[in-house]
N, CA and C atoms as a LAMMPS dump frame, in Angstrom:
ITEM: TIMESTEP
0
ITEM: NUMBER OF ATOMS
438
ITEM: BOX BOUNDS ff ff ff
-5.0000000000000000e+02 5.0000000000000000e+02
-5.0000000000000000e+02 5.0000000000000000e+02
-5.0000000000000000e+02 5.0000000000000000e+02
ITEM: ATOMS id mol type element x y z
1 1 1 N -373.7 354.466 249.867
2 1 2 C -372.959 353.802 248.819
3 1 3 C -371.481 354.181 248.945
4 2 1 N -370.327 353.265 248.381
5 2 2 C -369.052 353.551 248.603
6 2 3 C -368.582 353.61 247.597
7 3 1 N -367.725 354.579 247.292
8 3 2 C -367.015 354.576 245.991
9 3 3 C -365.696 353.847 246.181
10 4 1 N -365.033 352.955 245.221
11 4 2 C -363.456 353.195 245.497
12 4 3 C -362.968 354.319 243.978
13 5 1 N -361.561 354.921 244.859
14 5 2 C -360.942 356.129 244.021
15 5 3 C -359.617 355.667 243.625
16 6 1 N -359.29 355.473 242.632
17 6 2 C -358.203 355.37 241.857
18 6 3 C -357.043 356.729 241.962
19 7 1 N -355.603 356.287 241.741
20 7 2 C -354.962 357.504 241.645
21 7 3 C -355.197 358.769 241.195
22 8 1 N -355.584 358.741 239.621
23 8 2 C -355.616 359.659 238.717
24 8 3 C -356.457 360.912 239.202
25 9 1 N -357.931 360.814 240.325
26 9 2 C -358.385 361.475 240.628
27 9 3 C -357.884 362.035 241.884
28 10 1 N -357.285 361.447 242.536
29 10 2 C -356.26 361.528 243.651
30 10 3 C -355.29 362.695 243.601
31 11 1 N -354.362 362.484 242.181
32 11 2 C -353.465 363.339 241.73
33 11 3 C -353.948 363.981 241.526
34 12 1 N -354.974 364.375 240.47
35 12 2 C -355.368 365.452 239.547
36 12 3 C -356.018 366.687 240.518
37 13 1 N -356.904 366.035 242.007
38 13 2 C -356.963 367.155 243.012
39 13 3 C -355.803 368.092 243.694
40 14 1 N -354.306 366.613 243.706
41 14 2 C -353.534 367.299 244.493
42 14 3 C -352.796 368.787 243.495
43 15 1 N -353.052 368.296 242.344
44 15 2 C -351.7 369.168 241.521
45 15 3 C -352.734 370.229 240.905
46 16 1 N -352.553 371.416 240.984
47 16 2 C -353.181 372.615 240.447
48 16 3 C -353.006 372.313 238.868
49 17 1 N -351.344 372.138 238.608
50 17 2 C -351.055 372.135 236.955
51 17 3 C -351.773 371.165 236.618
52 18 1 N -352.372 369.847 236.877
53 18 2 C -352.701 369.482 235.909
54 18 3 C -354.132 369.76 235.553
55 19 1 N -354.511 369.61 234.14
56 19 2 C -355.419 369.979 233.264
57 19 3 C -356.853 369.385 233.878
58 20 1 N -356.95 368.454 234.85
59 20 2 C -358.5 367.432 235.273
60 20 3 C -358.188 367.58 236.852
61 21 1 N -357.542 368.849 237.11
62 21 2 C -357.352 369.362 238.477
63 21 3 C -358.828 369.898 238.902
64 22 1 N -359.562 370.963 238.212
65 22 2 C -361.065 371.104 238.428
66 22 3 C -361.957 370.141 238.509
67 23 1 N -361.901 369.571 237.556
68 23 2 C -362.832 368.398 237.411
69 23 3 C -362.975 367.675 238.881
70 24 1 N -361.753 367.329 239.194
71 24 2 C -361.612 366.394 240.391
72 24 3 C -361.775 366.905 241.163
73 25 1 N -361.217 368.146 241.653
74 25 2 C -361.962 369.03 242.871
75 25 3 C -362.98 369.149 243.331
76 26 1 N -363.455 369.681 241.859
77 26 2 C -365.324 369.585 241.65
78 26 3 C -366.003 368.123 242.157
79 27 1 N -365.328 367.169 241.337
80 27 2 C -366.361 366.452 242.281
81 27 3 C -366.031 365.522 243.39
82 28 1 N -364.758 365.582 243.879
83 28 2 C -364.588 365.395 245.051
84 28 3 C -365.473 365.957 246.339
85 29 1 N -365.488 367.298 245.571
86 29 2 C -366.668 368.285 247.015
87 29 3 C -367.972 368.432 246.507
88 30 1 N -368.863 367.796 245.731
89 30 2 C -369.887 367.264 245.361
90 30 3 C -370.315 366.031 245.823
91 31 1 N -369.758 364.77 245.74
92 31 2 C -369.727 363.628 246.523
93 31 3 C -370.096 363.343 247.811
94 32 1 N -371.674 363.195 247.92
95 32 2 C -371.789 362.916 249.245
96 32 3 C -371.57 361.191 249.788
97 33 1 N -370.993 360.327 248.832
98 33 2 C -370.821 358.83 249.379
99 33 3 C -369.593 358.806 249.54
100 34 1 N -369.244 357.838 250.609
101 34 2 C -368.425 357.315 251.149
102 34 3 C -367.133 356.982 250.167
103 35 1 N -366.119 357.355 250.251
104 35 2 C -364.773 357.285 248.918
105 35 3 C -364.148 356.444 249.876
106 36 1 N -363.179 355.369 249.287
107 36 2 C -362.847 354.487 249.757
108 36 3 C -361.237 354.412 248.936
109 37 1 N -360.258 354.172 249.5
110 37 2 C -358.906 354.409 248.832
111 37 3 C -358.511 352.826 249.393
112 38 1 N -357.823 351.917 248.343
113 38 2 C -356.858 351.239 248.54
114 38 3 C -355.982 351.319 248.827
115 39 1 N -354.843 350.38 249.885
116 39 2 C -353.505 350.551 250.115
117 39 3 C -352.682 350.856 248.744
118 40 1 N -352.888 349.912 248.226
119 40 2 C -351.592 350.194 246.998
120 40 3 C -351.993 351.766 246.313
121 41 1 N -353.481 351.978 246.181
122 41 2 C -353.798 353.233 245.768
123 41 3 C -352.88 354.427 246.726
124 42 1 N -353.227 354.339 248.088
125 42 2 C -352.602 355.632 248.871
126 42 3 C -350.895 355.759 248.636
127 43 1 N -350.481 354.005 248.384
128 43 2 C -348.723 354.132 248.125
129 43 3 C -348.438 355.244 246.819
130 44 1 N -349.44 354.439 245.902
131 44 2 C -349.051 354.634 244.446
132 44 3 C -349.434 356.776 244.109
133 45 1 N -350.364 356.906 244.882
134 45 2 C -350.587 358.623 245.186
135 45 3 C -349.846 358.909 245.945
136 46 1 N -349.488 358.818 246.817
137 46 2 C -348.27 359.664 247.703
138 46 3 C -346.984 359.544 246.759
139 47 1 N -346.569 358.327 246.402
140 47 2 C -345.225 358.398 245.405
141 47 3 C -345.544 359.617 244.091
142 48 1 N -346.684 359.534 243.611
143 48 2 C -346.685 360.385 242.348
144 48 3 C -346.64 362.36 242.706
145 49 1 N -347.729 362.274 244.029
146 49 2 C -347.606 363.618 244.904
147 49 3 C -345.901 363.904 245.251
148 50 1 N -345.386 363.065 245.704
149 50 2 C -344.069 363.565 245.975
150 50 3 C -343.394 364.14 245.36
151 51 1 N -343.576 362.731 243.987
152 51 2 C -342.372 362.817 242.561
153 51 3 C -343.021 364.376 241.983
154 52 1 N -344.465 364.548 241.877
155 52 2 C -344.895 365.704 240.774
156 52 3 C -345.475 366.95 241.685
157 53 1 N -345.971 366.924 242.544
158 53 2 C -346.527 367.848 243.183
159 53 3 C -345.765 368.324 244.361
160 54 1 N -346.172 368.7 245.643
161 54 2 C -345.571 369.136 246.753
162 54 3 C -345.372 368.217 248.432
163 55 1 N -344.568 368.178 249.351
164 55 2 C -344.484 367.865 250.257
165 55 3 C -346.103 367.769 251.093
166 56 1 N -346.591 369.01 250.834
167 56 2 C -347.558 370.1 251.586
168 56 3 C -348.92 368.844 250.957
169 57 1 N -349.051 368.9 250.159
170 57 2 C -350.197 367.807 248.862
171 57 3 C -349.741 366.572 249.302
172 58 1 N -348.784 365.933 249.771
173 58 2 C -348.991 364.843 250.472
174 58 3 C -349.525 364.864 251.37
175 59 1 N -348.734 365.599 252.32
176 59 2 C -349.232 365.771 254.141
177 59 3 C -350.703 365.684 254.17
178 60 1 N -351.75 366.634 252.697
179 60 2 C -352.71 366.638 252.711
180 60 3 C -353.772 365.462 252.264
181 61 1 N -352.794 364.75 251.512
182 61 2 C -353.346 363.381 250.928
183 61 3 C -353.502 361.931 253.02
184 62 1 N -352.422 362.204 253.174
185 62 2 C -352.285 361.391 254.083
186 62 3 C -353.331 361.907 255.523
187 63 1 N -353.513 363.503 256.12
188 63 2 C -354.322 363.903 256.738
189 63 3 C -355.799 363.62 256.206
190 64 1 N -355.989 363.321 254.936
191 64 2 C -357.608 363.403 254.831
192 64 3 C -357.787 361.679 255.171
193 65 1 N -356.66 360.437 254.957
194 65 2 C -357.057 360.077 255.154
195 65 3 C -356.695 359.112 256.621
196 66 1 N -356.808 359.919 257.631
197 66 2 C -356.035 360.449 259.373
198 66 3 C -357.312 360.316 259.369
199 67 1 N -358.06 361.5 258.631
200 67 2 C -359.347 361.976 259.386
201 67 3 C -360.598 361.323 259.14
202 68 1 N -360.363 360.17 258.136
203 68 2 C -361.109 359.47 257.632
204 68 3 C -362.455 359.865 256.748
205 69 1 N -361.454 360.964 255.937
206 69 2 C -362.381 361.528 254.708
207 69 3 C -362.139 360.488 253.896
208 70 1 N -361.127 359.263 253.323
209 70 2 C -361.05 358.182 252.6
210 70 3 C -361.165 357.212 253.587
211 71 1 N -361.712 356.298 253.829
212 71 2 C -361.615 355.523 254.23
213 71 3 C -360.472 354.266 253.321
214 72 1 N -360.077 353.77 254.208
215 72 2 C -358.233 353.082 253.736
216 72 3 C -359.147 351.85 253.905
217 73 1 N -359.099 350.731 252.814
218 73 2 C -359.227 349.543 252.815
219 73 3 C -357.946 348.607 252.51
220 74 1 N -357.667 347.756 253.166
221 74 2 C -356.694 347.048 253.301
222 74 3 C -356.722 345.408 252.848
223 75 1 N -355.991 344.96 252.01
224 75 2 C -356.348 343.792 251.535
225 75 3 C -356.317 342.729 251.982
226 76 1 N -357.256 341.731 251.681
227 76 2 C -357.178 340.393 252.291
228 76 3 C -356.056 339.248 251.724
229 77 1 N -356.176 338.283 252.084
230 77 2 C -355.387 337.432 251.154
231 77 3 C -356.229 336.91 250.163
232 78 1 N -357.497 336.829 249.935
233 78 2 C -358.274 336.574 248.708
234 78 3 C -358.254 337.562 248.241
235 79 1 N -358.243 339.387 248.398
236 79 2 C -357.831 340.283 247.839
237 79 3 C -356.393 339.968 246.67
238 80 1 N -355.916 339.668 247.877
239 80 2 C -354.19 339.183 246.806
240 80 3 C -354.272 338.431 245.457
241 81 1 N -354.72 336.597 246.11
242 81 2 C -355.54 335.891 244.975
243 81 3 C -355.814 336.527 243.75
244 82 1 N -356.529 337.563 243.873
245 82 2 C -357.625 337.94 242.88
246 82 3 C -356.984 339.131 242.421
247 83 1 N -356.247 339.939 243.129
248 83 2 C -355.193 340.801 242.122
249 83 3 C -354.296 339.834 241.14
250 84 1 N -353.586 339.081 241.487
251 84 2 C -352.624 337.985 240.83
252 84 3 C -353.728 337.009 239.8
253 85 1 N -354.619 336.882 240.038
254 85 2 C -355.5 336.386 238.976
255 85 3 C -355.868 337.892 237.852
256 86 1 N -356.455 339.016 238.132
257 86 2 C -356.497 339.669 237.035
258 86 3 C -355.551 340.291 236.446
259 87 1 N -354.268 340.377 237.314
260 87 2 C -352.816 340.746 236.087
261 87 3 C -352.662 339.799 235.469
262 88 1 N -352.529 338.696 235.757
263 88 2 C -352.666 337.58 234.94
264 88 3 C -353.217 337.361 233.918
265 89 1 N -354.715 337.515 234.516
266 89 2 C -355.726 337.447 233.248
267 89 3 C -355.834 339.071 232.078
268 90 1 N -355.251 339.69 231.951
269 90 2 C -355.236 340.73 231.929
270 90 3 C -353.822 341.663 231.261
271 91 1 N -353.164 340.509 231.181
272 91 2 C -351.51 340.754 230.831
273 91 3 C -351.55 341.455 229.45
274 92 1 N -352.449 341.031 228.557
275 92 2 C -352.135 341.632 227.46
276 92 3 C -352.82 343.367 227.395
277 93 1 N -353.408 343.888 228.802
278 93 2 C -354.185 345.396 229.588
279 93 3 C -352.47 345.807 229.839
280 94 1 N -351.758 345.5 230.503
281 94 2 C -350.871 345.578 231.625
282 94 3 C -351.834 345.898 232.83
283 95 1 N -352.368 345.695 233.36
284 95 2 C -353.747 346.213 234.155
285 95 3 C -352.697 346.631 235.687
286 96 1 N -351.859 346.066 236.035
287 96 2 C -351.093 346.299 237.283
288 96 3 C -351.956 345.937 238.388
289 97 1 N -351.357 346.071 239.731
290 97 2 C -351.573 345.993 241.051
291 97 3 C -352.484 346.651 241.742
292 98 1 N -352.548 347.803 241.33
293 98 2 C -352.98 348.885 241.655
294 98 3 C -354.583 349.12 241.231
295 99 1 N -355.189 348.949 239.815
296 99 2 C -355.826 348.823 239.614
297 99 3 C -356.944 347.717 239.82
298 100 1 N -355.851 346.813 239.862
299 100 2 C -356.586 344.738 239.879
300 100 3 C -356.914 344.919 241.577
301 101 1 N -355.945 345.645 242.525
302 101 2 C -356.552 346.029 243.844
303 101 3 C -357.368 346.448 244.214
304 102 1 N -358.326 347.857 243.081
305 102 2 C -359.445 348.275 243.188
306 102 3 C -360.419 347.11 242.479
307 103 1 N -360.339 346.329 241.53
308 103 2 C -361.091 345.655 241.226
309 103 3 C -361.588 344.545 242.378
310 104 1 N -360.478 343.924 243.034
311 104 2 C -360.71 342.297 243.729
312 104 3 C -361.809 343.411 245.163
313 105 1 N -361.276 344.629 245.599
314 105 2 C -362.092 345.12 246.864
315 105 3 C -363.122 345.383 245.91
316 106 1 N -363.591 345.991 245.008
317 106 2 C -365.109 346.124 244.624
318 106 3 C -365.489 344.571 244.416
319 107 1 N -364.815 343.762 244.33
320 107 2 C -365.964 342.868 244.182
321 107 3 C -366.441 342.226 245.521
322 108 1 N -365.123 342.542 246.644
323 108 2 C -365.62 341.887 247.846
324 108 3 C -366.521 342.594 248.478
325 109 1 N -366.539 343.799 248.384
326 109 2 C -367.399 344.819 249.095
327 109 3 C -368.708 344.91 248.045
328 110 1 N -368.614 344.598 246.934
329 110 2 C -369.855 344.76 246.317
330 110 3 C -369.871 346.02 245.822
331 111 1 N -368.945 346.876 245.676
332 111 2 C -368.736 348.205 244.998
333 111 3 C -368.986 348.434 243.168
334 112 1 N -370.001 348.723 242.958
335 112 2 C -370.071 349.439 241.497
336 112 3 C -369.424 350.433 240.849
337 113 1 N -369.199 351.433 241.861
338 113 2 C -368.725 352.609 241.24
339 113 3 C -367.217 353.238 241.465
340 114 1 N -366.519 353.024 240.459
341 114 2 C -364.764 353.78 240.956
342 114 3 C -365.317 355.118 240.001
343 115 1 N -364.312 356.154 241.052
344 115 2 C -363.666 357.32 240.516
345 115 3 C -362.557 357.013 240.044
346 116 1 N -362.322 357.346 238.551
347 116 2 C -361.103 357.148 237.51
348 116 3 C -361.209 357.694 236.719
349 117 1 N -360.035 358.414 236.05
350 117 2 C -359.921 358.909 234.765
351 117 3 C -359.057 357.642 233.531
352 118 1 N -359.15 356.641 234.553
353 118 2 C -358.584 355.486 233.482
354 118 3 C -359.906 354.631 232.948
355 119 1 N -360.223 355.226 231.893
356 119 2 C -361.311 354.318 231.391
357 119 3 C -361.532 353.239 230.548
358 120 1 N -360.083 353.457 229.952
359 120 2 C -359.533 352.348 229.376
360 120 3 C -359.734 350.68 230.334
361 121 1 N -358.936 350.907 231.289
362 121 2 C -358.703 349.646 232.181
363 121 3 C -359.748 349.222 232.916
364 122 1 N -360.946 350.384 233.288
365 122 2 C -362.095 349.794 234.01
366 122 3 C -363.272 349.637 233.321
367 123 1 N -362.977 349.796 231.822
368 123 2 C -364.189 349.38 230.491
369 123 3 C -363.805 347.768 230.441
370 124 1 N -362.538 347.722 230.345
371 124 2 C -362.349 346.655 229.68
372 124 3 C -362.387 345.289 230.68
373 125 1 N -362.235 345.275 232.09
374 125 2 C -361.723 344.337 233.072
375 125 3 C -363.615 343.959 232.905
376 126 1 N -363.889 342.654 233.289
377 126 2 C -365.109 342.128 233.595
378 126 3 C -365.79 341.698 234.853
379 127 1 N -365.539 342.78 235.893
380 127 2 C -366.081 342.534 237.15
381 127 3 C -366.744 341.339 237.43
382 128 1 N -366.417 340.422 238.574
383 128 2 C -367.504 339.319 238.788
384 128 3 C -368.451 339.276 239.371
385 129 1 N -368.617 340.708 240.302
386 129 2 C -370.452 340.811 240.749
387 129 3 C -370.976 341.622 240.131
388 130 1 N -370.808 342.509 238.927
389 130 2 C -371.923 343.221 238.233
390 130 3 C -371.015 343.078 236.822
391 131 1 N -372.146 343.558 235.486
392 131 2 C -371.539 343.839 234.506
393 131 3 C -370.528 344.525 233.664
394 132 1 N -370.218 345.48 234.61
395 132 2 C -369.737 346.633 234.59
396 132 3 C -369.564 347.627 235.591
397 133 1 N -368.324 348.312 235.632
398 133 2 C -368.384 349.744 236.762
399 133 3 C -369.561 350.474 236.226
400 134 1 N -369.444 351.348 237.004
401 134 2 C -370.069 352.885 236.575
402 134 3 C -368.721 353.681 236.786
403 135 1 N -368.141 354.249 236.119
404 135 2 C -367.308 355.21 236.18
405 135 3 C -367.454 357.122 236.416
406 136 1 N -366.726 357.482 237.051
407 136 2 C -366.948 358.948 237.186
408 136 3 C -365.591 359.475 238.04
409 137 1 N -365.035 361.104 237.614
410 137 2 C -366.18 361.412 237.097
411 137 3 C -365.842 361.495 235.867
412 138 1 N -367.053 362.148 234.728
413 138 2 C -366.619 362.469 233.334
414 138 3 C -366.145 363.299 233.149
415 139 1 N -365.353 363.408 231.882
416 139 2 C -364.54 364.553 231.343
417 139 3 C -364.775 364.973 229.751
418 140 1 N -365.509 365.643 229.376
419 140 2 C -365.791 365.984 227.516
420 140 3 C -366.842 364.653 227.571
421 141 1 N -367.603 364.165 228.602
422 141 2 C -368.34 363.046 227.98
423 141 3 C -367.869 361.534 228.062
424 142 1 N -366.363 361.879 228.503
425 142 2 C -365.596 360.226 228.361
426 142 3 C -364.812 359.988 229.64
427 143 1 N -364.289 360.762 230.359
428 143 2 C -364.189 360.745 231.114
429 143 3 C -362.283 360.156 230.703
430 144 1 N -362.069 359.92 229.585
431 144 2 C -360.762 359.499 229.463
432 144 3 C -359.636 360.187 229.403
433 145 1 N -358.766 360.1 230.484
434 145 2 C -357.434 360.688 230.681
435 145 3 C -355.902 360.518 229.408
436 146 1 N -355.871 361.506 228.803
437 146 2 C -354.526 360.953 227.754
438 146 3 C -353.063 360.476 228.405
């Protein structure tokens, strides 16, 4: 099974300070399926690693995925389509690029499950091949990031 991984869990491994730094660690090295990172995802984590964390936490973001501990999915032009259809549809979320990118690849790949601490945006979006994500991992039960 493949997960796709959203920033938030991305960051929260790279940066010690923040507070869902364990969490994500934890189950980053628990995870035996396949994690799957979007382009705009790896842009949008390396910019935030830079801006908040260290040089060193990039190098390490970008080596894991060299070594193809993330596998990098890259978008199609029906990928595109279908990002620009759910910001769209979605404007009153602000849902962004970034996110609507993990949505249009789970639906092409058939992916159920993102790692996110945004639970807001992946409760609310209405996937078109299943009812719903499964989200993880949790945090107090909710898994929701302030």
């Amino acid at each position: 099974m493949t997960i796709l991984v959203d920033t938030g869990v991305l960051l929260a491994a790279a940066n010690r300070r923040d507070r869902l730094h364990p969490t994500a660690v934890d189950w980053l090295d628990s995870v035996a399926d396949t994690l799957a990172v979007t382009v705009p995802v790896i842009i949008e984590t390396a910019w935030q690693i830079e801006a908040n964390v260290t040089p060193a936490a990039e190098i390490e973001l970008l080596t894991s995925i060299e070594r193809g501990e993330l596998d990098r999915v890259d978008l199609t032009d029906a990928d595109w389509t279908r990002v620009r259809e759910l910001v769209a549809g979605y404007d009153d979320l602000t849902l962004g690029t970034v996110d609507a990118s993990i949505i249009a690849v789970a639906e092409r790949l058939h992916v159920t499950t993102i790692a996110t601490f945004n639970q807001r945006d992946f409760r609310v979006v209405r996937p078109a091949h299943v009812d719903a994500f499964a989200l993880v991992p949790t945090v107090g039960g909710t898994g929701d990031r302030p």
